[in-house]
N, C-alpha and C positions, 0 to 999 in steps of 0.2 A: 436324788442322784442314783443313776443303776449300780445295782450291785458289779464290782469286779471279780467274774466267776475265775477259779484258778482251773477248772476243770475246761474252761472252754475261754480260755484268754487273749485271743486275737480271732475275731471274725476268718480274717486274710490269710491265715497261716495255718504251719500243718502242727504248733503244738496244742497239744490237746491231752486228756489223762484218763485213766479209768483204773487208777489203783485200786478206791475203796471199793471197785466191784471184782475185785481177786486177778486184776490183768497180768498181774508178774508172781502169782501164787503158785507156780508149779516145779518141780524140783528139776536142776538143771536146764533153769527157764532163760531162752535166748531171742534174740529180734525174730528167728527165723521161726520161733515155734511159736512165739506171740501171733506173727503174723498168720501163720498157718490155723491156728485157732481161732483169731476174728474172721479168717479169711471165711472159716466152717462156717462159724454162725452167721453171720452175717449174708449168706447165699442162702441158709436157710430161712432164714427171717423173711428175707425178700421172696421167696418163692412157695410162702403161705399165705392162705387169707386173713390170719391176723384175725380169728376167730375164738371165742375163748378152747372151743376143743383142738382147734389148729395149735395155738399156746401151748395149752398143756400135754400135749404131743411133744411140741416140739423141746419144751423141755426135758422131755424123760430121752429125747433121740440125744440129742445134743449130752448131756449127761454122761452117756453109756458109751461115748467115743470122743472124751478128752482125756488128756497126760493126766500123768500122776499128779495129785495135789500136794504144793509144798507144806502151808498150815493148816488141817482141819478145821482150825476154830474161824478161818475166813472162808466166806461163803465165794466163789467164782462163779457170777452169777452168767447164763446163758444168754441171755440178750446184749451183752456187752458188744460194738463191733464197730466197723468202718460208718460212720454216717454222711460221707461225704461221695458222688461219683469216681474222684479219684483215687479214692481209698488212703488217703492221706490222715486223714481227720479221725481220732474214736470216740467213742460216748455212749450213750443207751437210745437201741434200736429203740425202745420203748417210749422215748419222748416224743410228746406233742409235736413239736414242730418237725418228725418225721411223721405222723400219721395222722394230717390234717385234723390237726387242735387236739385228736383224742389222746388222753392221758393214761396208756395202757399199763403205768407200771402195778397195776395193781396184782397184775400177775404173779410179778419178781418175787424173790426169796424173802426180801425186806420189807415188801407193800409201798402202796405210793406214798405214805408220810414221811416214809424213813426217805426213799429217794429223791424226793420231791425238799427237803430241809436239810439231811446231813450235813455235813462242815468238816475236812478231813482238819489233821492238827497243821497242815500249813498256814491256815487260815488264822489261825491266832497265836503262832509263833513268827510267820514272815509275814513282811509291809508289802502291801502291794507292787511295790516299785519292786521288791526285790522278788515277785514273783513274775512281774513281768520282764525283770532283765533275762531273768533266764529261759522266759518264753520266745523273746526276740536274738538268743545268744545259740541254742537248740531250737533252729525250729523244725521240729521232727515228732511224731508221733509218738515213738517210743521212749527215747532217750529225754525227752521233758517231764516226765512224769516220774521216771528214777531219780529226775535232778532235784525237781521244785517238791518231793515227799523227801527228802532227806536232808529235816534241818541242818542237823549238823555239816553236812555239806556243804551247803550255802551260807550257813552262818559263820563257820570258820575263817573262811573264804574272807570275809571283812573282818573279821578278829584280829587273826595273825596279820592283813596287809597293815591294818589301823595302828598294830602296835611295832611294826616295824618302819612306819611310816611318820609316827606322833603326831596321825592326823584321826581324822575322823573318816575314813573312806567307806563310804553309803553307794547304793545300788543310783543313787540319781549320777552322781562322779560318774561311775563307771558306765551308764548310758548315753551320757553328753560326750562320750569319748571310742568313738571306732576303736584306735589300736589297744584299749583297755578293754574293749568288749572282746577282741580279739583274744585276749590273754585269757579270760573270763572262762572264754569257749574254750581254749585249751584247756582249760582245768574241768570243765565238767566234761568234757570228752571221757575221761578218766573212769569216771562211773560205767562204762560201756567196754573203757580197751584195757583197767590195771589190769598188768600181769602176772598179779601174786593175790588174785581174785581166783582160788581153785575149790573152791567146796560149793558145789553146785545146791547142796541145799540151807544155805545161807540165803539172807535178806540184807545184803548190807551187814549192819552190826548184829543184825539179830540170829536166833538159832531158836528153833523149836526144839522142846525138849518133853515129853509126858504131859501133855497139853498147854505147855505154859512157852511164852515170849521170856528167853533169856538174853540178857545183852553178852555178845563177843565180848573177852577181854583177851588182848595181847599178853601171853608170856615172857614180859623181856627181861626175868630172870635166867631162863633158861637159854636166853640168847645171848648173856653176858653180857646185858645192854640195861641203859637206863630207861626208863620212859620219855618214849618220842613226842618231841613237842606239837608232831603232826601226829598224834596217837587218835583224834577222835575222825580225821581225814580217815587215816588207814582203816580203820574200824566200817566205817561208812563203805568206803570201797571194797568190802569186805577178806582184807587182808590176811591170809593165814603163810606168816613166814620161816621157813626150813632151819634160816641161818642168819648171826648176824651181818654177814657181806649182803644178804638182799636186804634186812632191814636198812641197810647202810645206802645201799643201790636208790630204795623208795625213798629216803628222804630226799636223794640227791636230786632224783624226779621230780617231788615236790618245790625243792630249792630253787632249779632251776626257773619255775614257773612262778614265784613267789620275789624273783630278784629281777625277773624282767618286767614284772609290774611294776616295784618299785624303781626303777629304770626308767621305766615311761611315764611314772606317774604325774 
Protein backbone atom coordinates (compact mmCIF):
# COMPACT_ATOMS: atom_id res chain seq x y z
CA UNK A 1 0.00 0.00 0.00
CA UNK A 2 1.61 3.67 -0.86
CA UNK A 3 2.49 5.63 1.67
CA UNK A 4 -0.04 8.55 2.78
CA UNK A 5 2.37 11.58 2.28
CA UNK A 6 0.99 14.40 4.76
CA UNK A 7 3.30 16.82 2.93
CA UNK A 8 1.72 16.12 -0.46
CA UNK A 9 -1.99 14.70 0.48
CA UNK A 10 -4.15 15.13 -2.42
CA UNK A 11 -2.82 14.91 -5.99
CA UNK A 12 -6.05 17.25 -7.09
CA UNK A 13 -5.79 19.98 -4.63
CA UNK A 14 -3.74 23.01 -3.49
CA UNK A 15 -2.95 21.55 0.18
CA UNK A 16 0.35 20.77 0.35
CA UNK A 17 3.26 21.69 3.29
CA UNK A 18 6.78 22.68 3.59
CA UNK A 19 7.12 23.41 7.28
CA UNK A 20 10.06 21.05 8.01
CA UNK A 21 11.92 23.22 5.49
CA UNK A 22 11.61 26.59 7.58
CA UNK A 23 8.21 27.87 5.26
CA UNK A 24 6.66 29.75 8.39
CA UNK A 25 10.29 30.36 10.14
CA UNK A 26 10.46 34.02 9.87
CA UNK A 27 9.43 36.81 12.36
CA UNK A 28 6.08 38.38 11.68
CA UNK A 29 5.60 35.63 9.02
CA UNK A 30 2.18 36.19 6.95
CA UNK A 31 0.48 34.51 3.71
CA UNK A 32 1.83 37.60 1.96
CA UNK A 33 5.47 37.28 2.76
CA UNK A 34 5.36 33.43 2.48
CA UNK A 35 4.22 34.03 -0.84
CA UNK A 36 6.59 36.51 -1.83
CA UNK A 37 9.42 34.20 -0.68
CA UNK A 38 8.44 31.18 -2.64
CA UNK A 39 7.51 33.46 -5.19
CA UNK A 40 11.72 34.58 -5.16
CA UNK A 41 12.89 31.07 -5.13
CA UNK A 42 11.11 29.43 -7.01
CA UNK A 43 11.65 32.11 -10.31
CA UNK A 44 14.95 31.59 -9.48
CA UNK A 45 15.14 27.80 -9.63
CA UNK A 46 13.32 27.86 -12.68
CA UNK A 47 15.63 30.24 -14.51
CA UNK A 48 18.96 28.24 -13.70
CA UNK A 49 20.50 25.38 -15.30
CA UNK A 50 20.18 23.27 -12.23
CA UNK A 51 24.05 22.87 -12.43
CA UNK A 52 25.82 22.11 -9.37
CA UNK A 53 27.67 25.60 -9.73
CA UNK A 54 24.26 27.07 -10.79
CA UNK A 55 22.96 25.49 -7.16
CA UNK A 56 25.36 26.69 -5.20
CA UNK A 57 24.99 30.28 -6.51
CA UNK A 58 22.06 30.08 -6.16
CA UNK A 59 21.97 29.34 -2.71
CA UNK A 60 24.23 31.97 -1.48
CA UNK A 61 21.86 34.69 -3.87
CA UNK A 62 18.71 33.37 -2.34
CA UNK A 63 20.26 33.48 1.21
CA UNK A 64 21.51 37.17 1.19
CA UNK A 65 17.81 38.63 0.29
CA UNK A 66 15.39 36.72 2.66
CA UNK A 67 13.36 38.22 5.99
CA UNK A 68 14.40 37.90 9.16
CA UNK A 69 14.65 34.38 10.55
CA UNK A 70 12.25 33.46 13.22
CA UNK A 71 14.32 30.33 15.02
CA UNK A 72 17.87 29.92 14.14
CA UNK A 73 18.13 26.46 15.22
CA UNK A 74 15.54 25.75 11.90
CA UNK A 75 17.22 25.72 8.81
CA UNK A 76 14.83 27.68 5.89
CA UNK A 77 16.03 25.80 3.25
CA UNK A 78 16.25 27.65 -0.43
CA UNK A 79 14.90 25.47 -2.73
CA UNK A 80 11.46 25.26 -0.96
CA UNK A 81 8.80 26.81 -3.58
CA UNK A 82 5.59 26.58 -5.78
CA UNK A 83 5.91 23.08 -7.78
CA UNK A 84 2.91 23.37 -9.53
CA UNK A 85 2.07 25.92 -12.95
CA UNK A 86 -0.47 27.44 -10.85
CA UNK A 87 1.48 28.23 -7.99
CA UNK A 88 -0.94 26.78 -5.83
CA UNK A 89 0.95 23.64 -4.69
CA UNK A 90 4.63 23.93 -2.52
CA UNK A 91 7.15 21.31 -1.96
CA UNK A 92 10.94 20.96 -2.92
CA UNK A 93 12.05 22.42 -6.26
CA UNK A 94 14.61 19.80 -5.75
CA UNK A 95 12.50 16.59 -6.20
CA UNK A 96 12.73 14.13 -8.87
CA UNK A 97 9.66 14.30 -10.28
CA UNK A 98 10.31 18.16 -10.99
CA UNK A 99 13.81 17.39 -12.72
CA UNK A 100 13.10 14.42 -14.62
CA UNK A 101 13.84 11.38 -12.09
CA UNK A 102 17.06 13.34 -11.03
CA UNK A 103 17.29 13.51 -7.26
CA UNK A 104 18.97 16.95 -6.75
CA UNK A 105 18.43 17.27 -2.95
CA UNK A 106 21.88 16.45 -2.37
CA UNK A 107 22.56 19.97 -2.56
CA UNK A 108 20.01 21.07 0.31
CA UNK A 109 21.13 22.04 3.85
CA UNK A 110 19.96 18.52 5.11
CA UNK A 111 21.45 16.17 2.10
CA UNK A 112 19.19 13.72 0.25
CA UNK A 113 18.81 11.09 3.19
CA UNK A 114 17.55 13.44 5.57
CA UNK A 115 14.99 14.84 2.77
CA UNK A 116 14.42 11.91 1.04
CA UNK A 117 12.93 9.89 4.81
CA UNK A 118 12.31 12.62 7.43
CA UNK A 119 8.66 12.27 9.12
CA UNK A 120 7.53 15.49 10.70
CA UNK A 121 5.62 14.70 14.32
CA UNK A 122 2.22 14.76 12.43
CA UNK A 123 2.95 11.56 11.32
CA UNK A 124 2.94 9.75 14.55
CA UNK A 125 0.76 11.70 16.55
CA UNK A 126 -2.37 12.23 13.87
CA UNK A 127 -4.25 9.22 11.78
CA UNK A 128 -4.31 9.59 8.46
CA UNK A 129 -7.83 10.33 8.26
CA UNK A 130 -7.41 13.17 10.37
CA UNK A 131 -4.74 14.52 8.34
CA UNK A 132 -6.59 14.27 5.44
CA UNK A 133 -9.83 15.82 6.79
CA UNK A 134 -8.00 18.74 7.16
CA UNK A 135 -6.39 18.64 3.74
CA UNK A 136 -9.94 18.51 2.15
CA UNK A 137 -11.53 21.12 4.96
CA UNK A 138 -8.25 23.93 3.97
CA UNK A 139 -7.52 23.26 0.63
CA UNK A 140 -4.99 25.98 0.35
CA UNK A 141 -1.24 26.07 0.40
CA UNK A 142 -0.64 27.82 3.17
CA UNK A 143 -3.11 27.62 5.89
CA UNK A 144 -2.88 23.34 5.66
CA UNK A 145 0.30 23.29 6.85
CA UNK A 146 -0.26 25.59 10.10
CA UNK A 147 -3.33 23.35 10.42
CA UNK A 148 -2.21 19.63 10.00
CA UNK A 149 1.61 20.75 12.11
CA UNK A 150 -0.26 21.71 15.07
CA UNK A 151 -1.39 18.78 17.09
CA UNK A 152 -2.96 20.19 19.59
CA UNK A 153 -5.16 21.96 17.20
CA UNK A 154 -6.55 19.14 15.50
CA UNK A 155 -6.53 17.00 18.47
CA UNK A 156 -8.49 19.23 20.80
CA UNK A 157 -10.84 19.70 18.07
CA UNK A 158 -12.16 15.93 18.78
CA UNK A 159 -11.29 16.08 22.58
CA UNK A 160 -13.64 18.68 23.76
CA UNK A 161 -16.43 17.71 20.71
CA UNK A 162 -16.10 13.73 22.10
CA UNK A 163 -16.62 14.83 25.68
CA UNK A 164 -19.22 17.30 25.21
CA UNK A 165 -20.83 15.01 22.98
CA UNK A 166 -20.25 11.22 25.11
CA UNK A 167 -19.43 10.10 21.97
CA UNK A 168 -16.63 9.18 20.19
CA UNK A 169 -16.19 11.95 17.31
CA UNK A 170 -13.28 10.77 14.95
CA UNK A 171 -12.14 12.72 11.69
CA UNK A 172 -14.06 9.51 9.58
CA UNK A 173 -17.70 11.39 11.35
CA UNK A 174 -16.79 14.41 10.38
CA UNK A 175 -15.80 13.60 6.72
CA UNK A 176 -19.07 11.53 6.00
CA UNK A 177 -20.73 14.78 6.98
CA UNK A 178 -20.66 18.29 4.77
CA UNK A 179 -22.26 20.62 7.41
CA UNK A 180 -19.61 19.06 9.90
CA UNK A 181 -16.78 19.65 7.78
CA UNK A 182 -18.16 23.06 7.33
CA UNK A 183 -17.86 23.77 11.07
CA UNK A 184 -14.38 21.92 11.05
CA UNK A 185 -13.32 24.72 8.43
CA UNK A 186 -14.62 27.26 10.59
CA UNK A 187 -12.42 26.34 13.44
CA UNK A 188 -9.33 25.98 11.59
CA UNK A 189 -9.75 29.21 9.74
CA UNK A 190 -8.78 30.48 13.13
CA UNK A 191 -5.12 29.54 12.93
CA UNK A 192 -4.82 32.36 9.99
CA UNK A 193 -7.68 35.13 11.42
CA UNK A 194 -7.45 34.80 15.83
CA UNK A 195 -7.38 38.13 16.86
CA UNK A 196 -5.60 38.10 20.02
CA UNK A 197 -2.68 36.42 17.77
CA UNK A 198 -0.13 39.64 18.25
CA UNK A 199 3.38 38.78 18.83
CA UNK A 200 4.64 38.31 15.51
CA UNK A 201 7.53 36.30 16.72
CA UNK A 202 5.59 33.39 18.10
CA UNK A 203 5.07 29.93 16.52
CA UNK A 204 1.74 29.09 17.84
CA UNK A 205 2.57 27.90 21.42
CA UNK A 206 6.08 28.22 21.07
CA UNK A 207 8.63 31.09 21.62
CA UNK A 208 12.33 30.97 21.10
CA UNK A 209 14.35 32.02 23.75
CA UNK A 210 18.56 31.93 23.92
CA UNK A 211 18.55 29.02 21.47
CA UNK A 212 15.87 26.91 23.03
CA UNK A 213 11.93 25.92 22.05
CA UNK A 214 9.92 27.16 25.05
CA UNK A 215 6.34 26.45 25.36
CA UNK A 216 3.64 29.76 25.79
CA UNK A 217 2.04 29.59 28.97
CA UNK A 218 -1.17 31.78 29.58
CA UNK A 219 -1.10 34.09 32.78
CA UNK A 220 -4.45 33.61 34.04
CA UNK A 221 -3.59 34.65 37.32
CA UNK A 222 -2.87 37.85 36.33
CA UNK A 223 -6.11 37.97 34.50
CA UNK A 224 -8.20 37.08 37.47
CA UNK A 225 -9.21 34.03 35.62
CA UNK A 226 -9.11 30.33 36.15
CA UNK A 227 -7.61 28.15 33.40
CA UNK A 228 -9.45 27.97 30.24
CA UNK A 229 -10.61 24.82 29.25
CA UNK A 230 -9.84 26.01 25.63
CA UNK A 231 -6.18 26.79 27.14
CA UNK A 232 -4.09 24.42 24.78
CA UNK A 233 -6.63 25.87 21.42
CA UNK A 234 -5.51 29.54 22.76
CA UNK A 235 -2.06 28.50 23.05
CA UNK A 236 -1.85 26.94 19.49
CA UNK A 237 -3.40 30.07 17.95
CA UNK A 238 -0.89 31.78 19.63
CA UNK A 239 -2.79 33.90 22.04
CA UNK A 240 -1.30 36.59 24.10
CA UNK A 241 -4.22 38.35 26.23
CA UNK A 242 -4.56 42.19 27.64
CA UNK A 243 -7.42 41.39 29.82
CA UNK A 244 -9.94 39.11 31.19
CA UNK A 245 -13.01 40.53 28.91
CA UNK A 246 -10.86 39.22 25.84
CA UNK A 247 -10.11 36.02 27.56
CA UNK A 248 -13.82 35.95 28.20
CA UNK A 249 -14.58 37.35 24.36
CA UNK A 250 -12.11 33.92 23.06
CA UNK A 251 -13.78 31.48 24.73
CA UNK A 252 -17.05 32.91 23.67
CA UNK A 253 -15.54 32.53 19.96
CA UNK A 254 -14.68 29.12 20.72
CA UNK A 255 -18.20 28.36 22.25
CA UNK A 256 -19.78 29.25 19.65
CA UNK A 257 -18.20 27.00 17.20
CA UNK A 258 -18.09 24.06 19.52
CA UNK A 259 -22.13 24.34 20.21
CA UNK A 260 -23.00 24.32 16.64
CA UNK A 261 -21.20 21.09 16.06
CA UNK A 262 -22.69 19.76 18.77
CA UNK A 263 -26.08 21.06 17.20
CA UNK A 264 -25.43 19.34 14.00
CA UNK A 265 -23.95 16.56 15.26
Amino acid sequence: MEEFLYCQPCDLRSASCSACCGMYNWKNCSREMVREVLEFQTEQFLRSHRTEADLFMLKKEISAKRPEILFPVIYNCEFMGFIDRDRKKVGCLLHPSLNNGKNLRWISHHGKETCDESRCTAYFYLRDAEALLVAETVDDWYLYGLCVTDLDLVKEFFNITSVMLSDNVNAEKVRSRENLKEIFQQYLLLKERWKFSRNGNRFGKYVFKQQNYLIHRIDYASLSANPSRFDKIFNSLGSEFKNKSELIEAEELLEQIFQRFAENF
